[in-house]
C-alpha positions as CSV (number, residue, x, y, z in Angstrom):
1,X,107.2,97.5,75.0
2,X,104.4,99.7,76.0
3,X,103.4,97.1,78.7
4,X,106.6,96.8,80.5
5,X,107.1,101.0,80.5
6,X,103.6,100.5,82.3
7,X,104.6,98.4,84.8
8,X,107.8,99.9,85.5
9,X,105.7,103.5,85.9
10,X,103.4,101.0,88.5
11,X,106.0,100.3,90.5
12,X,107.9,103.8,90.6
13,X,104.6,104.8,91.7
14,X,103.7,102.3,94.5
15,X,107.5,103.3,95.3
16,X,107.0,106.7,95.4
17,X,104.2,106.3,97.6
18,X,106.2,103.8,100.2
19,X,108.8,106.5,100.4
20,X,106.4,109.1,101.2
21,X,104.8,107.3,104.3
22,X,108.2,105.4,105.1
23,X,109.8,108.8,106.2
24,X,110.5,112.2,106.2
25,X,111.8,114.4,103.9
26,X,114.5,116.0,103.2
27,X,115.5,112.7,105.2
28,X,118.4,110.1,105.1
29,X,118.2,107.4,102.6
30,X,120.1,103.5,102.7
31,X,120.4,102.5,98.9
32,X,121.5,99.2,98.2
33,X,123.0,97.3,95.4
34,X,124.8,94.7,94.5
35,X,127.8,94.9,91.8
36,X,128.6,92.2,89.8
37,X,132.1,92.1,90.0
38,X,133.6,92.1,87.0
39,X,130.9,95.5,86.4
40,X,132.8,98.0,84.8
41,X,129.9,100.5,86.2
42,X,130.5,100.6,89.3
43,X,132.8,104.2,89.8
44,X,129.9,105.8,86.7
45,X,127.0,104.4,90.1
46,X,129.5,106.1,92.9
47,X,129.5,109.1,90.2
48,X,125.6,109.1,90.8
49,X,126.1,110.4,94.3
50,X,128.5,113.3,93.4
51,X,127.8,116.4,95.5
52,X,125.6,114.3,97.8
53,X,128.2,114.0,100.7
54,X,127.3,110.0,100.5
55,X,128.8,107.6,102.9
56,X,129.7,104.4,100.8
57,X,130.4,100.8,102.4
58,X,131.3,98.2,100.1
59,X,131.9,94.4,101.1
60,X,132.6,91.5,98.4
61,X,131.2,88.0,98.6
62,X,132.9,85.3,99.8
63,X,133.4,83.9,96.1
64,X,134.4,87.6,94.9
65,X,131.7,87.0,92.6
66,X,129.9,90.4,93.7
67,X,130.2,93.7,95.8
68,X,127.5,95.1,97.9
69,X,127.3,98.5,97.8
70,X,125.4,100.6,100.0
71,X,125.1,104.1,100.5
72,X,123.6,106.6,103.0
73,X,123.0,109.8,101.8
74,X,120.8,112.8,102.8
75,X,118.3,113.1,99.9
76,X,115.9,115.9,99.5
77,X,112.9,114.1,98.0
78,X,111.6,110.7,97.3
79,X,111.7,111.8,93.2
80,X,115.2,111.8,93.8
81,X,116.0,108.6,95.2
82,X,113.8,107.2,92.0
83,X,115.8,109.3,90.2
84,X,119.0,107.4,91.2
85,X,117.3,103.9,90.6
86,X,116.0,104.8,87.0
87,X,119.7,105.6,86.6
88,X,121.4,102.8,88.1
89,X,119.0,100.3,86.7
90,X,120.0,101.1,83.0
91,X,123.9,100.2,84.4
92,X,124.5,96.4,82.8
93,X,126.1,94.1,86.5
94,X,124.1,96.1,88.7
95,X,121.3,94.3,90.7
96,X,119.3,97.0,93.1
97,X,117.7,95.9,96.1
């Protein structure tokens, strides 16, 4: 267990890194996932961006299989945007891109 928490620190930190030299902050930020659709988590991830003034656009696949979700949003700091993904990516359906 210890060895996967290390890797997912690795990557939050090569993320955190890409965010920093991808743009500036406070800055705009495109998340992006995809919603299994029968997820019943999908309203508890739009409840992630509460207060946020996000813009959400939504599309299903062809099969209504799954929803896309993205969202911009004006986030104040690339800890934040992890902060989301840490979030979302305990949400069972939920696939983030």
């Amino acid at each position: 267990m210890a060895q996967t928490q290390t890797k997912s620190d690795d990557f939050y930190s090569r993320f955190y890194d890409q965010l920093l030299e991808s743009q500036s902050w406070p800055g705009i930020y495109l998340f992006k996932f995809i919603v299994k659709e029968e997820s019943q988590h999908l309203k508890t991830l739009k409840n992630y961006f509460n207060n946020l003034d996000p813009i959400f656009s939504e599309k299903s696949s062809s099969k209504n299989k799954f929803r896309s979700l993205s969202v911009k949003v004006k986030m104040d700091k690339p800890e934040s945007v992890i902060h989301i993904y840490k979030k979302a990516a305990d949400l069972e359906g939920i696939i983030i891109l």
